[in-house]
C-alpha positions, 0 to 999 in steps of 0.5 A: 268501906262505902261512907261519907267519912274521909276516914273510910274512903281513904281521903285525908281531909282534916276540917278541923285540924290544928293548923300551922299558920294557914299552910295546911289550908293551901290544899286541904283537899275536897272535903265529903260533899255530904259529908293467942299462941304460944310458942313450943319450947322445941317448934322446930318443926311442924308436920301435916298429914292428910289422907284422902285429898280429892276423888282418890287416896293420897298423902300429902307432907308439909314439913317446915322449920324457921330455917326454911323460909326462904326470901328470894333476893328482890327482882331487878324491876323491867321498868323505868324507874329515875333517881328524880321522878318529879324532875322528868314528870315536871320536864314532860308536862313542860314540854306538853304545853310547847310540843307539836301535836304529833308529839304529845302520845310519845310524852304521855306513853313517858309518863306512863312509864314514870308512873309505872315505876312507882307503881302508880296504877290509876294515874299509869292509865290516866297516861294512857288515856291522854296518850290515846286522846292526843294520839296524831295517827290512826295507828297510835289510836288502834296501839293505845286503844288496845292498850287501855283494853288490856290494861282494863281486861278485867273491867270489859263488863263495864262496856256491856253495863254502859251500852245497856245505858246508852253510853259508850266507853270510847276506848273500848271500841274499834277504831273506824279506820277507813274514815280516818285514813282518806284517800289522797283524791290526786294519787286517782287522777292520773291519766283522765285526759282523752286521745283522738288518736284511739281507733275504737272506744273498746278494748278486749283483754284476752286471758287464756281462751276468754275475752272480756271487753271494756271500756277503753277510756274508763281503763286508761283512767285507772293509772298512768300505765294504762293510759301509757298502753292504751291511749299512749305511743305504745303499739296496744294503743293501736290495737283492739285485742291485748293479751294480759295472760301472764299478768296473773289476772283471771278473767274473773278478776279482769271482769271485776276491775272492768265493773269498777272502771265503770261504777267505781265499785267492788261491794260483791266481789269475792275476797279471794278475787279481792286478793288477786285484783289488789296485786294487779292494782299495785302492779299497775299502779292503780291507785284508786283501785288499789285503794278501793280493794284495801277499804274492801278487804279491810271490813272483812278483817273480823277475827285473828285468822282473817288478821294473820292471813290478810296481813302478808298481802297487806304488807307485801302490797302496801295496803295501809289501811288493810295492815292497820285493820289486821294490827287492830284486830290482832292488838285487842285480841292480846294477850291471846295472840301472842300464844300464837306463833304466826301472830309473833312472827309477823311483829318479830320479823317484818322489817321497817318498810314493812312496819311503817306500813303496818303502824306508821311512825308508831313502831317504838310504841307498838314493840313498847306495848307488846314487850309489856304484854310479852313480859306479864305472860313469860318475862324469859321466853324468847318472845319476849327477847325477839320483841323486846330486841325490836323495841332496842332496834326502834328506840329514837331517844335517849329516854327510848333507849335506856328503857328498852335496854333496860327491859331487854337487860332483864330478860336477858338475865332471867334467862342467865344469858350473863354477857349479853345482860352486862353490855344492854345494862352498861347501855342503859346506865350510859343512856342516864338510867341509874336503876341499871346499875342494880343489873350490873350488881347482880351480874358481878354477885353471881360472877362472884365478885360481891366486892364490886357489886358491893362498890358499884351500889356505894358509888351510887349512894354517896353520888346522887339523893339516895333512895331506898332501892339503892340501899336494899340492893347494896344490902344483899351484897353485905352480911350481918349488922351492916345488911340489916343498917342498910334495909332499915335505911331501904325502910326508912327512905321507902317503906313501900319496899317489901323485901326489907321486911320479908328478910328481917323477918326471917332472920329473925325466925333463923333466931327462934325468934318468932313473936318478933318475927310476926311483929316485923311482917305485921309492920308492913301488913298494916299499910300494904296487903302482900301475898308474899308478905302473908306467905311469910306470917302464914309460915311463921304461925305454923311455926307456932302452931296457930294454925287458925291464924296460919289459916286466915293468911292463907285463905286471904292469899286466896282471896287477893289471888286464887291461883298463887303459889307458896314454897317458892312456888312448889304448892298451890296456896289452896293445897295449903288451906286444904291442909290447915284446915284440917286443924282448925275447928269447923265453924257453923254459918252462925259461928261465920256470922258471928265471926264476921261480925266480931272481926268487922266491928274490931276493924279487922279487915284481914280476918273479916276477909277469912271469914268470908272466904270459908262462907263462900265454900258453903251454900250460903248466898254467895252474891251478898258475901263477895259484895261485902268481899269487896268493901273489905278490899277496897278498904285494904287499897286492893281496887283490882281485887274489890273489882273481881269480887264486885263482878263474881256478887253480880255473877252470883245474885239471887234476883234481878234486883240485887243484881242491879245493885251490884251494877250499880256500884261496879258503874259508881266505882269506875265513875259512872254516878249517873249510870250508878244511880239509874241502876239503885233506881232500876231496882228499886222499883223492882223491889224495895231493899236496904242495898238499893236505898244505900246505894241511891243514897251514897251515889247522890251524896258522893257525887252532887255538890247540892247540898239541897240534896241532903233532905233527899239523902236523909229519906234515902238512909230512912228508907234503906233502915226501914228494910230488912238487913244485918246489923254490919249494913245498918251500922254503916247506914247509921253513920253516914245518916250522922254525916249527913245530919252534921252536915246539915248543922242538925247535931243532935239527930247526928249524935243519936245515929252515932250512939246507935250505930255503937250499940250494934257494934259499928265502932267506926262511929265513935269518930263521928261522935267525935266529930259531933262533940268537936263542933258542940267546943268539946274536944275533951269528949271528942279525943276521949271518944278517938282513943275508945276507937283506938282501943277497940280498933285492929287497923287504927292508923287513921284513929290516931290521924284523927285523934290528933285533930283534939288535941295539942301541939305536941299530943298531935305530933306524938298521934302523928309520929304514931300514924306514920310507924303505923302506916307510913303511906298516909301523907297528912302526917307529913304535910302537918309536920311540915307545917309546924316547922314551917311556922317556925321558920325552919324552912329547909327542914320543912321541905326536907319532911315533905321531900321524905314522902313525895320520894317514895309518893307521887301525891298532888297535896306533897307536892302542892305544899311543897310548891307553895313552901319553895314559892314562899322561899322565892324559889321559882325554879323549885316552885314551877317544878313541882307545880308542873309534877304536880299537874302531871298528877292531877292536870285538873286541880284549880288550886294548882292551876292557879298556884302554876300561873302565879309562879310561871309569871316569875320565872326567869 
C-alpha cells in the first residue's frame, strides 16, 4: 500500500526499537522522510460438471483426489548459483576498483549472473545498467542496451511517458554507432602522392560498351592498388583507356565511385548500387570508400529484414559498422526474432572472423544474452542448444566456462540427451560449480542408481556450509522420515525454496490430512505469492468442498498470470474459474464492495485480490480497480505484476485525468518523482479529485528530505479529503495525514487522524496510533493497540515486528521469533537477535544469526551489521569482505562507504 509507514512500503526501520548497545543504530536505514469448511467424512473425490462452455455445448470433467496432486521434482535451475555469493560478489567489487576499463561489463555481466541465482530482480538490472555504463566498445553498449530493453519489455511505456516529459531513458535508445566507431584517417591516406610520369589527367574506364571518364589523380587516391595501377609501373599507368569489365562493377557503380573521388560522397546512391560499390571497394582495398559505403548502408538498416539481409554482406566485407547496425536492430527486436530461422542462422553459424566483426570482443556476452532469451522462450528446443553450444565455444575463464556448461547441461537434460548432459555437468563441477552436482544427481536417479545420487549430494553437504538446495536435492533421493528431515533442514536454511512445501503438503493430503495440508501451503503463502503454491491450496479446498476459498485461489493464479496452466499443465487456470465458479454464489457490485472492503480492512490482501478480479468481469469502471489491483500486489512484493495492472488502470481510464494519475504513479514507482509530480499537477488542473491530491501529496513527501514541506503536504491530504472517494482511500489519506502530524511534533491532530482512520475501518492505524502513544511515554497503550492490530490482521507479520518495539526483552524476542515463522524474509528479526547476543559477548552466535539470513538474502543492512560485528572482532579480512559484498548491493550507501574506508586501512 502507497504510506508513509515503513510498515506498508516494506521498509524495516525501527525508531524506537529496544536497542542492544547502539548495534542496531549502525544501519538503521533511512527512516520515512514524512514520515469455514468442513472437511467430508468420505472427500475423496470431488466432481464438476458444466454444460455449455463458450458459444457451443460441451462437457467438461474435472475429477480429483488427494492422491492426485502431483508436486514435480524441482528443476535443476540454469543459473549460476556459488556455495559462497558473498565471497565471489566481495571478489568482483575488488576487482572493479583495480581492473582496466575494458574489463569492468564482463565483472558487472558476473555479478548479474550472481544476483540472477538469488533471485535478486532489481539488483540483476542494477548489474546490467552498470555493465551498460562501464561497456568499453560499441558493441557492448548495442548487447547490454538490448539487454536492459528486454529485461525491462514490459516497462517501454515508461520511454513514451518520459519523452512526452522531455526526458529520455538512455538505455532505450539506439546506440549512434557510426559516431562511435571513427574512421582511422590514416587507413585513407595511401597513395595521395603525384606522378609526373602520367601521360594525361583522365582516365577512361570501359565496362562492357560504356565509358566513364575520371579523374586520373582523384582515383589513384582511393588505395594503393589504384595508385599501383594508375600512377605506378604497371603498363595501365601509361594507358588512357583501361577495361574493368570483369571486376563486377556496372557502369552505374563505376560513375558513383567517380562522384566520391571527387566529393567524397555517396548520399544519393541507391542501396542495391551501395552493395555492389562496398565489394569493389574491399576488393580494391579502398578504405575510405569502403568506409564511406558501410556508414551509408548502415543508416539504412531500420527494420529485422533490412538487418538479416545486409548482415551477409557485412560479414563476408568486413564492414563493422554495418554489421553492429544489423546486431542492434536485430538485438532490440528480441525475443521476436529468434522465432526466426534465418536471424538464428546467422548467430549459430557465422565463425570467429565473422563474429569478431559482427560484435568485437563481446562474443561471450553476445551468446550469453541470446542463451538467456533462448531459454525463456523454449529451454529444449535446438536453438537454445546450438546458442548455448557457442556460449561453451566462447567461454575464456573459468567463471565463463562453468556457466555455459552449466546452462548447456540443463538443456541437454530437458531434452533427455543423458550422456552429453553428464560430461557438460562433470565440466562445470571440475570448473568449481558445485550447483552441478544437483545435475549429475538427476542423471544418476534416472539411470536408477539413487544409491549414488543419494552420496553425491552427502559428499556435498558434509564438505562445504551446507545450504538449503543441497538438502532438498538429496531429499528426492531418500524416502519416508528421512525425506521430510531433509526438507525441513531445506526450510530451515531457505525458506524461500518453494518445493519443501508443495511436497509436505501433499504428503500430508496422501493422509487425509487436509486441514494440515492447508496449514503447510499457507506457511509459504504468508511471505511469498506463488502461483504453484496457490495451485496446490486450490486443490486442497477442493478437496474440502470450499469452492469459494478454491475460487479465490485460482482467480489470484489469474491475476499474477492470466495464461497459467494446472493439472501439470493440462487445463488452463481460467477453465478452472470457469468451473468453480459455478459453485459459488454469484456476488452483486454491492456485495463486491462490501466484500472488498472487509478483505481489505482485515488485511487480506489475497482475497482483497479475489474480489477485484470478479469485479473486473463486470462492467464496473475497470481503471479504478486495476490501480487498487496494483497496491495489493506491490504490497504482496509481485512489483512486475503491480506494474501490468498500473499499465492496464491507464489503458482503461475514463478520463484524461484519472489517466494522468495513473501516469503518474507508473513514473514515481520506476523513479521518476519529478515526471510523477508533473503529472498529479497536470491533473489537477484538469480536475480536482482524491487520486491526484493523494498522488501530489505522497510524491512530495516521499522524495523530498525538506521537512518544509510538510505544511504543503498537510494541505495536500486536506485537499484530497475534500474530494469524493471510497472510504479504502480515505482511510489510507487519513493515515499517512497522521505520519506526517507526527512528523511535525503536532501529536494530537496525529491521534484524531488515526481514531478516524479506525472508524472507517483502516486497521492499519492502529500502528500509528500506536505509534502516537509511544512518543506521548505510553508503550502500555501502544502495545495494546499493536495486539488489537494483530487480532484483526490476516497478514500480521510485521504487526508483530512492530509490537516488539513496546515491549521487553523477552516479550521482543517471543514477537520477534513469531515474525520469523511468519515471514522469514523479513531481516530486522535477525539483526535484533543478532544484537542481543551481541550485548552479551557472544559474538560467534551473533554472527552465525546474521550468516542464517544473508544465506538465502542478499540484504545491505545483514551484511552491513555483520561487517561491523567482524570489524569489532578485528576481523579485517571478514569485515572488508562483507563491506565490499555489501556495496555490491548498494554501491552508494554512505555509511557503508565510510565503514569500508575504515576497515580497508587495516588490511593486511
Amino acid at each position: 500500500m502507497r504510506s508513509f509507514f515503513p510498515a506498508e512500503s516494506c521498509k524495516e526501520a525501527h525508531p524506537n526499537a529496544l536497542n542492544p548497545q547502539s548495534w542496531l543504530q549502525i544501519e538503521r536505514g533511512k527512516l520515512p522522510k514524512l514520515s469455514s469448511s468442513s472437511h467430508p467424512s468420505s472427500a475423496s473425490m470431488c466432481c464438476f460438471f458444466l454444460v455449455g462452455l463458450g458459444c457451443g455445448v460441451c462437457f467438461a470433467v474435472i475429477c480429483f483426489s488427494e492422491s492426485l496432486i502431483k508436486v514435480p521434482q524441482p528443476a535443476i535451475l540454469p543459473f549460476f548459483k556459488p556455495v559462497d555469493y558473498v565471497e565471489v560478489l566481495a571478489q568482483i567489487h575488488e576487482e572493479l576498483e583495480s581492473c582496466p576499463p575494458q574489463e569492468r561489463s564482463n565483472l558487472f555481466l558476473l555479478q548479474y549472473q550472481v544476483f540472477r541465482g538469488l533471485g535478486e530482480v532489481k539488483l540483476m538490472r542494477r548489474s546490467l545498467q552498470g555493465a551498460w555504463q562501464r561497456a568499453h566498445t560499441v558493441h557492448e553498449k548495442i548487447i547490454f542496451g538490448a539487454w536492459l530493453k528486454y529485461e525491462k519489455q514490459e516497462e517501454e511505456l515508461i520511454a513514451d511517458l518520459l519523452a512526452a516529459c522531455g526526458k529520455c531513458a538512455k538505455e532505450f535508445a539506439p546506440v549512434d554507432i557510426a559516431s562511435l566507431l571513427p574512421f582511422d584517417v590514416n587507413a585513407g591516406s595511401e597513395g595521395r602522392t603525384t606522378n609526373e610520369n602520367c601521360i594525361s589527367q583522365n582516365v577512361t574506364f570501359t565496362i562492357g560498351s560504356e565509358k566513364i571518364i575520371c579523374e586520373r589523380q582523384k582515383i589513384s587516391e582511393l588505395s594503393a592498388p589504384f595508385r599501383a595501377m594508375l600512377k605506378g609501373h604497371f603498363s595501365e599507368s601509361l594507358s588512357e583507356t583501361i577495361d574493368l569489365s570483369e571486376n563486377n562493377i556496372s557502369p552505374s557503380g563505376m560513375k558513383a565511385i567517380s562522384d566520391f573521388s571527387l566529393n567524397g560522397s555517396l548520399i544519393e546512391v541507391l542501396p542495391n548500387l551501395l552493395l555492389e560499390i562496398l565489394v569493389f571497394a574491399n576488393k580494391y582495398c579502398c578504405e575510405r570508400l569502403k568506409d564511406a559505403c558501410d556508414r551509408r548502408l548502415a543508416s539504412l538498416v531500420s527494420s529485422k529484414e533490412d538487418a538479416v539481409e545486409l548482415m551477409e554482406y557485412a560479414l563476408d566485407e568486413h564492414s563493422t559498422v554495418l554489421a553492429a547496425s544489423c546486431l542492434q536492430v536485430l538485438l532490440r527486436d528480441l525475443p521476436n526474432c529468434l522465432n526466426d530461422n534465418r536471424v538464428v542462422e546467422i548467430f549459430v553459424h557465422a565463425n570467429k572472423q565473422q563474429l569478431a566483426v559482427m560484435v568485437g570482443p563481446g562474443i561471450f556476452t553476445l551468446f550469453c544474452f541470446l542463451g538467456e532469451v533462448s531459454m525463456n522462450l523454449n529451454s529444449s528446443s535446438d536453438t537454445t542448444a546450438h546458442i548455448l553450444e557457442r556460449l561453451v565455444e566462447f567461454a575464456e575463464n573459468d567463471q565463463q566456462r562453468l556457466l555455459a556448461l552449466h546452462q548447456l547441461g540443463c538443456v541437454r537434460l530437458l531434452r533427455k540427451e543423458y550422456d552429453e548432459a553428464r560430461c557438460l555437468f562433470e565440466g562445470a563441477v571440475n570448473a568449481g560449480h558445485i550447483y552441478s552436482v544437483a545435475g549429475l544427481a538427476r542423471l544418476d536417479y534416472i539411470k536408477g542408481d539413487k544409491l549414488l545420487s543419494y552420496g553425491q549430494l552427502n559428499s556435498v553437504i558434509s564438505s562445504v556450509t551446507p545450504l538449503g538446495w543441497m538438502y532438498q536435492e538429496r531429499s528426492l533421493y531418500c524416502d519416508g522420515d528421512k525425506r521430510w528431515e531433509d526438507l525441513e533442514k531445506a526450510s530451515n536454511l531457505d525458506p524461500t525454496l518453494i518445493y519443501p512445501y508443495t511436497y509436505r503438503a501433499a504428503s500430508l493430503m496422501r493422509t487425509q490430512n487436509a486441514q494440515a495440508a492447508l496449514a503447510e501451503i499457507n506457511r509459504i503463502l504468508g511471505f511469498k505469492l506463488s502461483p504453484e503454491c496457490l495451485e496446490v491450496r486450490f486443490f486442497i479446498h477442493l478437496s474440502l468442498e470450499d469452492y469459494k476459498a478454491a475460487l479465490c485461489d485460482v482467480q489470484t493464479i489469474l491475476t499474477l498470470r492470466s495464461d497459467y496452466r494446472m493439472f501439470e499443465g493440462r487445463v488452463a487456470a481460467s477453465q478452472l474459474c470457469t468451473l468453480v465458479r459455478e459453485h459459488v454464489e454469484r456476488w452483486t457490485t454491492a456485495d463486491c464492495w462490501a466484500r472488498l472492503y472487509d478483505c481489505w480492512s482485515a488485511v487480506d490482501d489475497i482475497g482483497s485480490l479475489s474480489v477485484i478480479y470478479q469485479m473486473l468481469e463486470s462492467d464496473a469502471a475497470k481503471g479504478i480497480l486495476y490501480f487498487r489491483q496494483s497496491l495489493l500486489l506491490l504490497r504482496l512484493n509481485c512489483p512486475e505484476a503491480a506494474m501490468r495492472s498500473l499499465q492496464l488502470a491507464r489503458q482503461h481510464a475514463s478520463s484524461e485525468h484519472e489517466r494522468l494519475v495513473y501516469e503518474g504513479w507508473i513514473l514515481y514507482d520506476t523513479g521518476h518523482y519529478e515526471e510523477g509530480l508533473w503529472k498529479a499537477e497536470e491533473s489537477i488542473n484538469i480536475k480536482r479529485s482524491f487520486e491526484a491530491f493523494f498522488l501530489k501529496a505522497y510524491a512530495l513527501a516521499d522524495s523530498s528530505i525538506d521537512p518544509s514541506c510538510s505544511p504543503t503536504v498537510i494541505s495536500l491530504l486536506e485537499d484530497a479529503l475534500k474530494c469524493p472517494s471510497d472510504n479504502l482511500r480515505k482511510g489510507q489519506a487519513l493515515n499517512n495525514l497522521g505520519s506526517v502530524y507526527v512528523d511535525c511534533g503536532k501529536l494530537d491532530l496525529a491521534a484524531d487522524c488515526y481514531i478516524n482512520a479506525l472508524k472507517i475501518r483502516h486497521t492499519r492505524a492502529h500502528h500509528g496510533l500506536a505509534r502516537v502513544h509511544c512518543l506521548k511515554n505510553d508503550k502500555a497503550a501502544a502495545y495494546m493497540e499493536m495486539t488489537e492490530l494483530i487480532k484483526k490482521a490476516k497478514n500480521n507479520a510485521s504487526a508483530y515486528e512492530k509490537r516488539s518495539e513496546y515491549c521487553d526483552r523477552e516479550q521482543a524476542k517471543e514477537d520477534l521469533e513469531m515474525v520469523t515463522r511468519l515471514d522469514p524474509l523479513r531481516v530486522y528479526p535477525y539483526r535484533y537477535r543478532a544484537a542481543v547476543l551481541m550485548d552479551d559477548h557472544k559474538e560467534e552466535e551473533a554472527i552465525a544469526e546474521l550468516s542464517r539470513a544473508i544465506a538465502f538474502k542478499a540484504d545491505l543492512h545483514l551484511l552491513h551489521l555483520r561487517a561491523a560485528f567482524h570489524e569489532h572482532k578485528e576481523d579485517v579480512l571478514g569485515a572488508l569482505r562483507d563491506c565490499r559484498a555489501a556495496l555490491s548491493v548498494d554501491p552508494n550507501h554512505q555509511e557503508m562507504l565510510e565503514l569500508h574506508s575504515r576497515v580497508n586501512r587495516h588490511e593486511p
